[in-house]
ZADO-1210 file (C-alpha; in nm, 4 decimals, padded with zeros to 6 digits):
<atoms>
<atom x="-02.8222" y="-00.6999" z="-00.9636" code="UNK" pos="1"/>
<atom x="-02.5071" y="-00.7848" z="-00.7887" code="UNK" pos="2"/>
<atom x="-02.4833" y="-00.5705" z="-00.3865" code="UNK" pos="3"/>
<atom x="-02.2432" y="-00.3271" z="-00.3674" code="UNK" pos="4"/>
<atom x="-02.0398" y="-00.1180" z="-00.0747" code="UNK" pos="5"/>
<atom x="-01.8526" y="00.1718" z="-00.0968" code="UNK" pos="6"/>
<atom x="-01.6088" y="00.3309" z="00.0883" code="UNK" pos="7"/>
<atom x="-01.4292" y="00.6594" z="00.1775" code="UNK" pos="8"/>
<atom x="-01.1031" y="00.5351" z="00.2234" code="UNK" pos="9"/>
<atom x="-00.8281" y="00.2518" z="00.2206" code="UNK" pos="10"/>
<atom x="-00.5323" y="00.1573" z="00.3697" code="UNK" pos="11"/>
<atom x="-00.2782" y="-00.0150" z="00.1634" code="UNK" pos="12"/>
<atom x="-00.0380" y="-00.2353" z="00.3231" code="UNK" pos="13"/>
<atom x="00.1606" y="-00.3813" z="00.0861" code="UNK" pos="14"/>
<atom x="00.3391" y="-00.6631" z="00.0673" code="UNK" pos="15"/>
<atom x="00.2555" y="-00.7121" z="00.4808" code="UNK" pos="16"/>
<atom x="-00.0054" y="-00.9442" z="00.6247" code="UNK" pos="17"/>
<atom x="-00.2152" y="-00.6699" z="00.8346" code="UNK" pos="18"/>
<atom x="-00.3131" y="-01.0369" z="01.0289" code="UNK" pos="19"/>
<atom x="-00.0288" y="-01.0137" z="01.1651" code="UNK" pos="20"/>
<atom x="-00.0120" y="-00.6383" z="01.2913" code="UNK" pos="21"/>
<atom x="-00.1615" y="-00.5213" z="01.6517" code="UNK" pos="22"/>
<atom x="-00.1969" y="-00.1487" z="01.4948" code="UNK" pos="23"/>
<atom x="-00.2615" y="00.0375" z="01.1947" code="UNK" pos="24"/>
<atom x="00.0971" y="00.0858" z="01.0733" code="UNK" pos="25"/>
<atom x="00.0075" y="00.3542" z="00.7748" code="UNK" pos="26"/>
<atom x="-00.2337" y="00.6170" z="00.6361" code="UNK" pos="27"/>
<atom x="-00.5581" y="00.6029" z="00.4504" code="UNK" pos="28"/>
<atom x="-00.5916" y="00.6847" z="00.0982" code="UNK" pos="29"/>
<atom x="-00.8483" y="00.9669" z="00.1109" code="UNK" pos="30"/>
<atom x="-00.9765" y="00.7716" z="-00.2262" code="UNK" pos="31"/>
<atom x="-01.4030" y="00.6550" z="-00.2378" code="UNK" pos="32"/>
<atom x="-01.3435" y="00.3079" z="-00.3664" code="UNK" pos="33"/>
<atom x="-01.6473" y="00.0680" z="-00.3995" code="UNK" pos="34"/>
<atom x="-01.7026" y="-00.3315" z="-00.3701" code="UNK" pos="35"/>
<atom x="-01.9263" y="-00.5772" z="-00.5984" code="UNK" pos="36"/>
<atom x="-02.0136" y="-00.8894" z="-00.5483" code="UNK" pos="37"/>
<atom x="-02.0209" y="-01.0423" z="-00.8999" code="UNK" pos="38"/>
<atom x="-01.7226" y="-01.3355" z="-00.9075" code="UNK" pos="39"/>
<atom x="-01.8405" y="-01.5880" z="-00.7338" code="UNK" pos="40"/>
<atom x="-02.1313" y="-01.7025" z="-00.9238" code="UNK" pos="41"/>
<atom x="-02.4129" y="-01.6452" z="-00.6774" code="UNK" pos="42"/>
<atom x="-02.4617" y="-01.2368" z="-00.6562" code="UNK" pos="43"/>
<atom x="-02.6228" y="-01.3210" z="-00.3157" code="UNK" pos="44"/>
<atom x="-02.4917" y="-01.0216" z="-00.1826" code="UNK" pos="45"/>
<atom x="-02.2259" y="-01.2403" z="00.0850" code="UNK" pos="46"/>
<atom x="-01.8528" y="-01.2451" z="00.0593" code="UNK" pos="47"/>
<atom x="-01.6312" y="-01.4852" z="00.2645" code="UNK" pos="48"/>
<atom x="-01.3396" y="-01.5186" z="00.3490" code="UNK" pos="49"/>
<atom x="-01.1841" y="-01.6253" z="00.0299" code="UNK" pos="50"/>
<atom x="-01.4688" y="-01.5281" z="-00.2157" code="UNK" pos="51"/>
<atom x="-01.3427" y="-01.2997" z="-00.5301" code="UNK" pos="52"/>
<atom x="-01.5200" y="-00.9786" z="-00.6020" code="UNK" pos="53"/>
<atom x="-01.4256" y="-00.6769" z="-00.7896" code="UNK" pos="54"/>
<atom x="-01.3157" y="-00.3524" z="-00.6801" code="UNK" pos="55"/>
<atom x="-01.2986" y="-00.0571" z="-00.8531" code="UNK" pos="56"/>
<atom x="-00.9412" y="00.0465" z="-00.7325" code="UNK" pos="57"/>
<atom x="-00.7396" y="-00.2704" z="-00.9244" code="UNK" pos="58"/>
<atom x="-00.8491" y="-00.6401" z="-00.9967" code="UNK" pos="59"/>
<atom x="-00.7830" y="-01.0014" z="-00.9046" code="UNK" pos="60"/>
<atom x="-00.9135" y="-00.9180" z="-00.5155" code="UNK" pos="61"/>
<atom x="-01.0362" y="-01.1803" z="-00.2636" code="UNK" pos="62"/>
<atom x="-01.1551" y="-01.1106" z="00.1258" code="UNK" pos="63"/>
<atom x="-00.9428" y="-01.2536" z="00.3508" code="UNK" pos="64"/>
<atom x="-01.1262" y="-01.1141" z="00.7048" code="UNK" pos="65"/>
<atom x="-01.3121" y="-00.8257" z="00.8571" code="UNK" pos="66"/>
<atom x="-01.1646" y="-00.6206" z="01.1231" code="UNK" pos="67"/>
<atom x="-01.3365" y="-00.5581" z="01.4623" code="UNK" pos="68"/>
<atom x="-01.4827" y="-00.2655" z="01.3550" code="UNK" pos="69"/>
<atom x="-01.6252" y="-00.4669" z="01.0879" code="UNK" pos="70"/>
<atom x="-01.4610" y="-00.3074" z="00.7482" code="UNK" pos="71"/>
<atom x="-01.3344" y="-00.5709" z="00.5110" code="UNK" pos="72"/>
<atom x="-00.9330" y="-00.7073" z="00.4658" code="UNK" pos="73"/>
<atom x="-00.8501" y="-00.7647" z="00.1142" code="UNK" pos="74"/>
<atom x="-00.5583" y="-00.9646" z="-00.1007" code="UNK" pos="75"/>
<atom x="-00.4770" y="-00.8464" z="-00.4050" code="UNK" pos="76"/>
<atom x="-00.3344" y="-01.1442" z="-00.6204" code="UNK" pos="77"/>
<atom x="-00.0444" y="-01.0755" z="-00.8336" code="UNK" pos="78"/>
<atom x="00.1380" y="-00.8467" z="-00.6408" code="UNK" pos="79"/>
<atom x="00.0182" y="-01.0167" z="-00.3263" code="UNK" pos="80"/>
<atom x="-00.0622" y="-00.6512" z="-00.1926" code="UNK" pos="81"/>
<atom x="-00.2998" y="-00.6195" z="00.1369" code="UNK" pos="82"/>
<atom x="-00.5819" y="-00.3653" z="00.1432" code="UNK" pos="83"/>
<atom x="-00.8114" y="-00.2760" z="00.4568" code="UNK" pos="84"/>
<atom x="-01.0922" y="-00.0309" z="00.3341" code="UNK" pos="85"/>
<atom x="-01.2870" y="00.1828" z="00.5713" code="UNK" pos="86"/>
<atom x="-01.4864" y="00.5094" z="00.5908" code="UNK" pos="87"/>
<atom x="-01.2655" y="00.5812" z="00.9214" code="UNK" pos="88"/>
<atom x="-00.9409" y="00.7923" z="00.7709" code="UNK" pos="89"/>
<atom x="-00.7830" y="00.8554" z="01.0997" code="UNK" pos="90"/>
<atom x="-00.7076" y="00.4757" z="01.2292" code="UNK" pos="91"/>
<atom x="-00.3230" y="00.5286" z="01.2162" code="UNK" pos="92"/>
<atom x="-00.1274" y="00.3988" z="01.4658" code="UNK" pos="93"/>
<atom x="-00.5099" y="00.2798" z="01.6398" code="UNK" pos="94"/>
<atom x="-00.5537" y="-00.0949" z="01.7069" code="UNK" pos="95"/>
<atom x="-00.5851" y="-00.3301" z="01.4591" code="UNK" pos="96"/>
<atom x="-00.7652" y="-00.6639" z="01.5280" code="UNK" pos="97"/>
<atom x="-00.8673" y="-00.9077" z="01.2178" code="UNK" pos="98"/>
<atom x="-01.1016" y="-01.2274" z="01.2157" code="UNK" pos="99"/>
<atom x="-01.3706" y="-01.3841" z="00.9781" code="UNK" pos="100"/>
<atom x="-01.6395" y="-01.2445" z="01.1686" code="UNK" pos="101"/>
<atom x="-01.7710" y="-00.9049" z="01.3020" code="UNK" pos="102"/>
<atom x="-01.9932" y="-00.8350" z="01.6473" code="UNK" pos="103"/>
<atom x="-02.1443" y="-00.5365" z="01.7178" code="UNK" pos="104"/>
<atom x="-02.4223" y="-00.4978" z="02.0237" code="UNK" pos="105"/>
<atom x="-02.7010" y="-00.2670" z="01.8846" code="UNK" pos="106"/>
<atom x="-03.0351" y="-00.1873" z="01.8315" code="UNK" pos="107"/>
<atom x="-03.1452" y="-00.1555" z="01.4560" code="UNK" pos="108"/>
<atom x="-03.3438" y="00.1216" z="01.3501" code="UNK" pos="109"/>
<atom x="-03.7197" y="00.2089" z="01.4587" code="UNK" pos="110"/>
<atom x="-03.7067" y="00.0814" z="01.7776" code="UNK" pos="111"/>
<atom x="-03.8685" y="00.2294" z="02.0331" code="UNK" pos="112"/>
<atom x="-03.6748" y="00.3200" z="02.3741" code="UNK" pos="113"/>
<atom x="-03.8702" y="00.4394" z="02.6462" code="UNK" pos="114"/>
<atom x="-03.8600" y="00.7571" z="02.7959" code="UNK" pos="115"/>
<atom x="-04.0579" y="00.9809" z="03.0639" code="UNK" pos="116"/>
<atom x="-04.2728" y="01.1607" z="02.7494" code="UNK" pos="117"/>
<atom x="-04.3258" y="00.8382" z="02.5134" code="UNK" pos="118"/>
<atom x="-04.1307" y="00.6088" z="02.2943" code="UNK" pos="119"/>
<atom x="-03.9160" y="00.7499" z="01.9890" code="UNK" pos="120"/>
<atom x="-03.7065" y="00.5712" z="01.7831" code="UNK" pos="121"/>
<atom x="-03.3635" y="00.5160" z="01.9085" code="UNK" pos="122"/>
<atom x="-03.1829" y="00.7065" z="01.5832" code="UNK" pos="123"/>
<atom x="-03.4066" y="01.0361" z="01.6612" code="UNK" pos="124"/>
<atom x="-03.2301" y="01.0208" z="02.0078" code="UNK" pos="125"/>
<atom x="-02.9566" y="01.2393" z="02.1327" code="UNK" pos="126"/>
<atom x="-02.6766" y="01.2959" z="02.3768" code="UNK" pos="127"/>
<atom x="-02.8255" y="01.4334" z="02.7165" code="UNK" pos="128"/>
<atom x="-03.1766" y="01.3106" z="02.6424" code="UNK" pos="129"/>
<atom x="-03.3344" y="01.0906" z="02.9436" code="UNK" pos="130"/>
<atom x="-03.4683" y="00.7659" z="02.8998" code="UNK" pos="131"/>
<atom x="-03.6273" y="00.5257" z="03.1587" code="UNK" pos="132"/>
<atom x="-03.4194" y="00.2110" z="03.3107" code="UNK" pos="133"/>
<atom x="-03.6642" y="-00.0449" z="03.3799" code="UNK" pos="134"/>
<atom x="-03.7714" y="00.0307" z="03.7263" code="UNK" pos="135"/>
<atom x="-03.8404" y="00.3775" z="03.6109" code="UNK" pos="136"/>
<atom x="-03.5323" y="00.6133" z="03.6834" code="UNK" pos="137"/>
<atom x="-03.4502" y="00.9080" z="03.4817" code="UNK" pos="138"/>
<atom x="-03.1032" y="00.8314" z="03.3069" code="UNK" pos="139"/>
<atom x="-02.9163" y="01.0337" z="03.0909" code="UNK" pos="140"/>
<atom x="-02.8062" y="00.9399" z="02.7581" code="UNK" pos="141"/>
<atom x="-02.4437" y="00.9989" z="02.7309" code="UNK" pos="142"/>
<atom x="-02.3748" y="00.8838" z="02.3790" code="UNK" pos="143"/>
<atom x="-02.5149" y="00.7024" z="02.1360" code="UNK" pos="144"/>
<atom x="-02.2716" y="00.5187" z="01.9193" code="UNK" pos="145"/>
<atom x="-02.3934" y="00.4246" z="01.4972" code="UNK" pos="146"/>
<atom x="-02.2464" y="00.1725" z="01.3157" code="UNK" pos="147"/>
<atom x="-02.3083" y="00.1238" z="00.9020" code="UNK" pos="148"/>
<atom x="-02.3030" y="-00.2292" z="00.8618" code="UNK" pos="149"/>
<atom x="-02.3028" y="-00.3888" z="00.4927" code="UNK" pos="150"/>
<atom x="-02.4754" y="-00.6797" z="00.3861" code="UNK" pos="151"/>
<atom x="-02.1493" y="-00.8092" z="00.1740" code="UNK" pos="152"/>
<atom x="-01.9901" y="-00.9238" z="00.5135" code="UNK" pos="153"/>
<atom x="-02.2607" y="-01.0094" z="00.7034" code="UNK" pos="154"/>
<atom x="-02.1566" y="-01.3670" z="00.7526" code="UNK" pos="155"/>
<atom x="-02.4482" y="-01.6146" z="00.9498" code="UNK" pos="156"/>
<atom x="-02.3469" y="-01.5291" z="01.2664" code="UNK" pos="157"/>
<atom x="-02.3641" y="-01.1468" z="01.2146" code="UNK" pos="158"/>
<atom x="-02.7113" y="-01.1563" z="01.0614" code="UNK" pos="159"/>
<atom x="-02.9347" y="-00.9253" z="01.3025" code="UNK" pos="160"/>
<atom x="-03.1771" y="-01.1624" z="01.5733" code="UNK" pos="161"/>
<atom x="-03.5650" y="-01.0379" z="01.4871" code="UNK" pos="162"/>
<atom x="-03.7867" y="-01.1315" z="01.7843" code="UNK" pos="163"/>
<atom x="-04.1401" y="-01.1052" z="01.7618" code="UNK" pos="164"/>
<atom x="-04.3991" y="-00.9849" z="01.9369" code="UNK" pos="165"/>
<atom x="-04.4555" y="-01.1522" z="02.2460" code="UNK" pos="166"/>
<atom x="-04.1865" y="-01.4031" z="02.2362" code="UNK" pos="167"/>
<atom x="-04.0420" y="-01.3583" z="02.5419" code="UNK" pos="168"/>
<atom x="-04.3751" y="-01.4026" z="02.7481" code="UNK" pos="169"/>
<atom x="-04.6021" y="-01.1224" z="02.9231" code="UNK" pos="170"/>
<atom x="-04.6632" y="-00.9946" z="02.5719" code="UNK" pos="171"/>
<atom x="-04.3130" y="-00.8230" z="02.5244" code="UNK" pos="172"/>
<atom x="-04.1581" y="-00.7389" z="02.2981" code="UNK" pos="173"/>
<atom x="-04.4655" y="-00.5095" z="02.2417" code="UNK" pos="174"/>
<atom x="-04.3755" y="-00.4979" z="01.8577" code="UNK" pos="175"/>
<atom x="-04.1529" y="-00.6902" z="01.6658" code="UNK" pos="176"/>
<atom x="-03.7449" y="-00.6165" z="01.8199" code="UNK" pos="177"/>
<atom x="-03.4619" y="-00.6602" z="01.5764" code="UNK" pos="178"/>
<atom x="-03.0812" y="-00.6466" z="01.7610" code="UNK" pos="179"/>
<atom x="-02.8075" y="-00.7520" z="01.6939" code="UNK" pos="180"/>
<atom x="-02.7059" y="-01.1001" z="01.7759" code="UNK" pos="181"/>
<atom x="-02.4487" y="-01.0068" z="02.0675" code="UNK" pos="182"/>
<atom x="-02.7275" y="-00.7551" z="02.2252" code="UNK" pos="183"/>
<atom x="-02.8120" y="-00.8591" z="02.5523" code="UNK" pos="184"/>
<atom x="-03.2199" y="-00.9130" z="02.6571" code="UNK" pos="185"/>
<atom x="-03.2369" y="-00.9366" z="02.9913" code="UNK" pos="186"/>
<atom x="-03.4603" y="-01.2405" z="03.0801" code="UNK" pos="187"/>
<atom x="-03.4993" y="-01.3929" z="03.4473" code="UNK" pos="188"/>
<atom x="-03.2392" y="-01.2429" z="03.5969" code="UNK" pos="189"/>
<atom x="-02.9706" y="-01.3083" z="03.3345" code="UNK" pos="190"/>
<atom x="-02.8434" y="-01.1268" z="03.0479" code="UNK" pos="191"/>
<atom x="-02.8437" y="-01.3185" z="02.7239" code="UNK" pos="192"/>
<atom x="-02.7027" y="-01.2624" z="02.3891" code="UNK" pos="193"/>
<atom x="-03.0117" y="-01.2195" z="02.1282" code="UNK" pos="194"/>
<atom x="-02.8092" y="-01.4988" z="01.9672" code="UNK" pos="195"/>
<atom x="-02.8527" y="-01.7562" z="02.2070" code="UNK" pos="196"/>
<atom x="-03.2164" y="-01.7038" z="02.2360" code="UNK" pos="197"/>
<atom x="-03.2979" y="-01.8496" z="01.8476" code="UNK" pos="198"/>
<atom x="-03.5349" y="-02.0583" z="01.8316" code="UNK" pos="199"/>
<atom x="-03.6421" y="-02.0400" z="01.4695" code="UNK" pos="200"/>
<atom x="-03.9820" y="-01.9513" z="01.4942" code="UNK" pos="201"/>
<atom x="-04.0745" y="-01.6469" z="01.7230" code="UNK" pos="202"/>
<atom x="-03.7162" y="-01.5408" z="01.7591" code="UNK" pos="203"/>
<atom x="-03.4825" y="-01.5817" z="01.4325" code="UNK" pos="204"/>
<atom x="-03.2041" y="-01.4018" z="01.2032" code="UNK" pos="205"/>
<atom x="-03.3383" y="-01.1910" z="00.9932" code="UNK" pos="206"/>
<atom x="-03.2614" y="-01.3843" z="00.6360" code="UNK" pos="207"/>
<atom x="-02.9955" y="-01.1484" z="00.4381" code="UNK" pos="208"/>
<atom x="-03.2898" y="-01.1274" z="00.1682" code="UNK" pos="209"/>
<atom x="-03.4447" y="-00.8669" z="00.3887" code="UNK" pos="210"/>
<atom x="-03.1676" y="-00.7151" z="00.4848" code="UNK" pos="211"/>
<atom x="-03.0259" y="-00.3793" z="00.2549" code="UNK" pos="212"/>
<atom x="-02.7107" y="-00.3249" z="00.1060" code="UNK" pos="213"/>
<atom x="-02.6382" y="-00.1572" z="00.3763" code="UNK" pos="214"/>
<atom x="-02.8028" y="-00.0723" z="00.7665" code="UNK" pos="215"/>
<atom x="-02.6893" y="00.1571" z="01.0549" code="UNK" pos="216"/>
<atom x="-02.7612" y="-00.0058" z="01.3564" code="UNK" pos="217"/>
<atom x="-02.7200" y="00.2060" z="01.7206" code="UNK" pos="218"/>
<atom x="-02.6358" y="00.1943" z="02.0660" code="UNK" pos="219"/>
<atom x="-02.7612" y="00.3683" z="02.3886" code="UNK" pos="220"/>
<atom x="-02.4593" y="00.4882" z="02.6264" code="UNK" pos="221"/>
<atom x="-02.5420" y="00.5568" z="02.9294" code="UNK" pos="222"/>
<atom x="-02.3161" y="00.6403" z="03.2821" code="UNK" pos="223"/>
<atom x="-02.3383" y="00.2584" z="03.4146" code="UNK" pos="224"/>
<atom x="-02.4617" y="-00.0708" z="03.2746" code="UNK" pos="225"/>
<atom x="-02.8345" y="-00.0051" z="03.2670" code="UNK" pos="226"/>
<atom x="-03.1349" y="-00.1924" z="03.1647" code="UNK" pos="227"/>
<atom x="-03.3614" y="-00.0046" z="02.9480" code="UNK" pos="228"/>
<atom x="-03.6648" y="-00.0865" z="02.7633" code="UNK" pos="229"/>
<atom x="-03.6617" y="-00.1498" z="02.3785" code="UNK" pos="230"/>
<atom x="-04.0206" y="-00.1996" z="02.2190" code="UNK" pos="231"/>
<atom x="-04.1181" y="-00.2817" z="02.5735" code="UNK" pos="232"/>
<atom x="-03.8590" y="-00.5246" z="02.6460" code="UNK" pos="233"/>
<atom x="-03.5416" y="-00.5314" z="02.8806" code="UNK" pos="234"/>
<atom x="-03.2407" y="-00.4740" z="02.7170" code="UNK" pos="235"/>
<atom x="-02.9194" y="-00.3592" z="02.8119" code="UNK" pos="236"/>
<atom x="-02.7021" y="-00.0698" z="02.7298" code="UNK" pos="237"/>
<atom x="-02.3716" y="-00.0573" z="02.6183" code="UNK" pos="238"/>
<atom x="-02.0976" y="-00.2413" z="02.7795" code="UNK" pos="239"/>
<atom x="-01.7660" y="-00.1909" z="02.6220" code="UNK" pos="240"/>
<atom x="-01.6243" y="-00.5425" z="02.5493" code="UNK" pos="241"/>
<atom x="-01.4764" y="-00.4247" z="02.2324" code="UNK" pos="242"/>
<atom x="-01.4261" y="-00.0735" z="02.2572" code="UNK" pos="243"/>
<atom x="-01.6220" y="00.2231" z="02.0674" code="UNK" pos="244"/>
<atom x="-01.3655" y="00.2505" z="01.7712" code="UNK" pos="245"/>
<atom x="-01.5968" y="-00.0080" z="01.5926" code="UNK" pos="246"/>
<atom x="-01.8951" y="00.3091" z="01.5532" code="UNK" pos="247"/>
<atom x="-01.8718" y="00.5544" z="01.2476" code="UNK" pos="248"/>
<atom x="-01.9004" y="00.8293" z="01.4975" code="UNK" pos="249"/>
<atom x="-01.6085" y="00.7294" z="01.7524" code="UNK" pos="250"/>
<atom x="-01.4373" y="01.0629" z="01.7239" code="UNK" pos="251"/>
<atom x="-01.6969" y="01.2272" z="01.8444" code="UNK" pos="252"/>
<atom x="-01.7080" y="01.0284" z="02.1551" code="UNK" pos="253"/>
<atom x="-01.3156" y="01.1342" z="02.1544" code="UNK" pos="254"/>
<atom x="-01.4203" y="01.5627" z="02.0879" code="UNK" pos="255"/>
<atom x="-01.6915" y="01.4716" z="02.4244" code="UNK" pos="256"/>
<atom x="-01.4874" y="01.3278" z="02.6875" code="UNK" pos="257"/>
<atom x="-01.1141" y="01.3032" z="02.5098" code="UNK" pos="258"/>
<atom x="-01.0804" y="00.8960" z="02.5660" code="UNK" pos="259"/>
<atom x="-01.2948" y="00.6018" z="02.6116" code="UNK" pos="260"/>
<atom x="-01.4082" y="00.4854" z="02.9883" code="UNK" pos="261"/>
<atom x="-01.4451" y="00.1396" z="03.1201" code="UNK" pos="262"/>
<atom x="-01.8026" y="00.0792" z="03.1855" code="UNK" pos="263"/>
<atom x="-01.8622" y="-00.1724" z="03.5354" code="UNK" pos="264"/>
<atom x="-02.0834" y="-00.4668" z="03.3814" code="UNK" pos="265"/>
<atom x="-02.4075" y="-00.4444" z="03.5849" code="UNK" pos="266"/>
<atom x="-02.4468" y="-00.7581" z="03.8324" code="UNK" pos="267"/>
<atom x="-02.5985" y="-01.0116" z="03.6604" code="UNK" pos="268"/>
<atom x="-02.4659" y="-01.3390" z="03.5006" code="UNK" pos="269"/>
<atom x="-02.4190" y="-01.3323" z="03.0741" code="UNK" pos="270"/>
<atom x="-02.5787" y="-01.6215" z="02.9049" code="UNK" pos="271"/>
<atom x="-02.4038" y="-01.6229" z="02.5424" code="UNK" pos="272"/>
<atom x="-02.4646" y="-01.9654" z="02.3957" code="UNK" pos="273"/>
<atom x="-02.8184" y="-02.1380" z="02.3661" code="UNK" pos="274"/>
<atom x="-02.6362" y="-02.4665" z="02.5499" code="UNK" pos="275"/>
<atom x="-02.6060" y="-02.2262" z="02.8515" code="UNK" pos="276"/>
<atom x="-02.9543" y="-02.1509" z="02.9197" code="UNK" pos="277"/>
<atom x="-03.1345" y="-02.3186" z="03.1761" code="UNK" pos="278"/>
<atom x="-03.3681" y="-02.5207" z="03.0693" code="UNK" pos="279"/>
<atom x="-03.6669" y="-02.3218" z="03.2013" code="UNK" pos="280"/>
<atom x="-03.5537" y="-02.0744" z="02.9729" code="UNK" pos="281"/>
<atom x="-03.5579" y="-02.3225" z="02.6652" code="UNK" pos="282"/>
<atom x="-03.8871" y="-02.4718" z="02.8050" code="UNK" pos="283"/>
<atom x="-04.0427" y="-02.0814" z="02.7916" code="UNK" pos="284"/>
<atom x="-03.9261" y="-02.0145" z="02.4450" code="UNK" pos="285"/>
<atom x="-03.9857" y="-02.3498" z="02.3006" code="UNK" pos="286"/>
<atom x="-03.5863" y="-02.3736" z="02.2062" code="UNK" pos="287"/>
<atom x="-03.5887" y="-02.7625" z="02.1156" code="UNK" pos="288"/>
<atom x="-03.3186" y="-02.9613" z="02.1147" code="UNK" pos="289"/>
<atom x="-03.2047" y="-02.9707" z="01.7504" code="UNK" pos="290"/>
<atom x="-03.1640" y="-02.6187" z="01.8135" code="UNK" pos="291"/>
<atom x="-02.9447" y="-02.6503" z="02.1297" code="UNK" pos="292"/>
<atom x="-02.7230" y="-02.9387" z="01.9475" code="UNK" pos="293"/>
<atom x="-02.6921" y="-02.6779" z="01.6713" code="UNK" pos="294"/>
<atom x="-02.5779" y="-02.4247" z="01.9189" code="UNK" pos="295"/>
<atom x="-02.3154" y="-02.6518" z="02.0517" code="UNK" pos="296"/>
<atom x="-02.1472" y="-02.7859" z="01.7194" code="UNK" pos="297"/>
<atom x="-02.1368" y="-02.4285" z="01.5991" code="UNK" pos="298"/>
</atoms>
C-alpha cells in the first residue's frame, strides 16, 4: 500500500516561485487535502525533490522542497501553479524559508527524561514540570515544543539516529535512544549532533521501513541551554537555531510568553560532522574510516 499524508491546509501561490519569497505572502485554504505516494514506481513511502505523486486537490503534482518547518512545496504542471501545504493556517506574512531537506532537534517518543520522582516519557511531560540537569538541579520545564513529521519527506539525512544501549560507554544510553539527527549528545565535553556520531552498528538511522507514516517527535525547553538526561544519557535541550515556528504547537508558545526568546548556547564546543570528531571519540565508538570519508563527501 502506497504512504500517505494529510493535511489541514494549503497555501496556493500561483504562478510565483515561493523559493523565491522570504515570507508567506497569502492565506491558507482552510481545505484537508492529502498526499500519496504512488507515481514513481517504488511506493517506498519517500518523495524527492522532483518525484510525482498524487494529491487529492488537482493532478500532475511534483515536490519541489520542504520548508523549514518541514511541510512539503509543490508544482503543479500545466498551469505551473505553486502549492505549500501545512497543518499551520496562520503562517501569513511569517517567514518563509525552502530547501530539499528538513532538521528538527528532538527526542522521539518513549524516552525517558529524568526527573526528581523517576523517569516518564518525554510526551507525558508538561509545562512547569521539573526535570534533573545532569549534575542534579531542579529545572523547570518551560515548554515543550511537538513536531508531526511524515515519512514521505523524510529524505536520508532526516531519518531519526537510534543509538543503542550502551554505545556511548559506561553503559548509557540505559535503553535504546532514538533523536533526531541534529540532537545534540553531549560526549567529553562537546556537544555533537546524533548525526555525526553514526557508526552503523551501535549507533545508526533508523531505516524508513520502521519508521510510520507519520511520528511526533518533542523537545524539552527549558530557561538556559541545559544538559538533561534522556534514557540515562546527556543530551541537550533546546537551542533555538531555527526558531520554534517549525513545532505544531508554536502558537501556544506565542499565547505563553507573546514572542520567541533567544536562548544563550551553553559553553561548550558543537561537533556537527563525523570528520570533526577527535579521534578519541571515533576510537571509543568504533567510527572507522569508511564512515568518516562518507561523512566528508556527503
Amino acid at each position: 500500500m502506497a504512504t500517505t499524508a494529510t493535511y489541514t491546509h494549503y497555501y496556493s501561490f500561483g504562478g510565483t516561485d515561493p523559493r523565491g519569497l522570504s515570507t508567506y505572502t497569502i492565506g491558507a485554504n482552510d481545505v484537508s487535502t492529502t498526499l500519496e505516494d504512488n507515481q514513481d514506481g517504488s511506493d517506498n513511502g519517500v518523495i524527492a525533490p522532483g518525484d510525482a505523486f498524487s494529491w487529492t486537490a488537482t493532478g500532475n503534482t511534483s515536490l519541489i522542497g520542504v520548508t523549514d518547518a518541514g511541510y512539503p512545496v509543490l508544482f503543479e504542471s500545466g498551469p505551473n501553479y505553486y502549492y505549500i501545504l501545512s497543518n499551520n493556517g496562520n503562517l501569513f506574512a511569517t517567514p518563509l524559508s525552502i530547501s530539499e531537506t528538513s532538521y528538527t532537534m528532538c527526542f522521539a517518543a518513549g524516552t525517558l527524561i529524568t526527573t526528581g520522582g523517576g523517569t516518564p516519557t518525554v510526551e507525558t511531560l508538561k509545562i512547569g514540570d521539573e526535570i534533573l540537569d545532569q549534575n542534579g538541579r531542579a529545572v523547570p520545564i518551560k515548554w515543550i515544543g511537538r513536531q508531526t513529521l511524515n515519512k514521505l519527506f523524510a529524505s536520508e539525512r532526516m531519518r531519526p539516529v537510534r543509538i543503542r544501549t550502551g554505545a556511548l560507554g559506561d553503559g548509557l544510553p540505559h535503553s535504546d535512544l532514538t533523536v533526531t539527527a541534529d540532537h545534540g549528545m553531549i560526549l567529553d565535553g562537546l556537544v555533537v549532533n546524533a548525526s555525526a556520531l553514526v557508526n552503523g552498528s551501535t549507533i545508526d538511522f533508523v531505516p524508513l521501513a520502521e519508521l510510520p507514516d507519520s511520528f511526533t517527535v518533542f523537545h524539552i525547553e527549558t530557561e538556559t541551554h541545559d544538559v538533561i538526561l534522556a534514557n540515562g544519557a546527556p543530551s541537550e535541550t533546546f537551542i533555538d537555531y531555527r526558531g520554534r515556528r517549525a513545532f505544531d504547537n508554536f502558537d501556544e508558545y506565542l499565547d505563553l510568553y507573546g514572542a520567541e526568546r533567544i536562548i544563550p548556547e551553553m559553553h561548550r564546543p558543537r561537533i556537527s560532522s563525523a570528520r570533526l570528531l577527535p579521534q578519541s571519540i571515533c576510537d571509543k565508538l568504533q567510527i572507522s574510516a569508511p564512515l568518516l570519508n562518507l561523512a566528508k563527501s556527503a
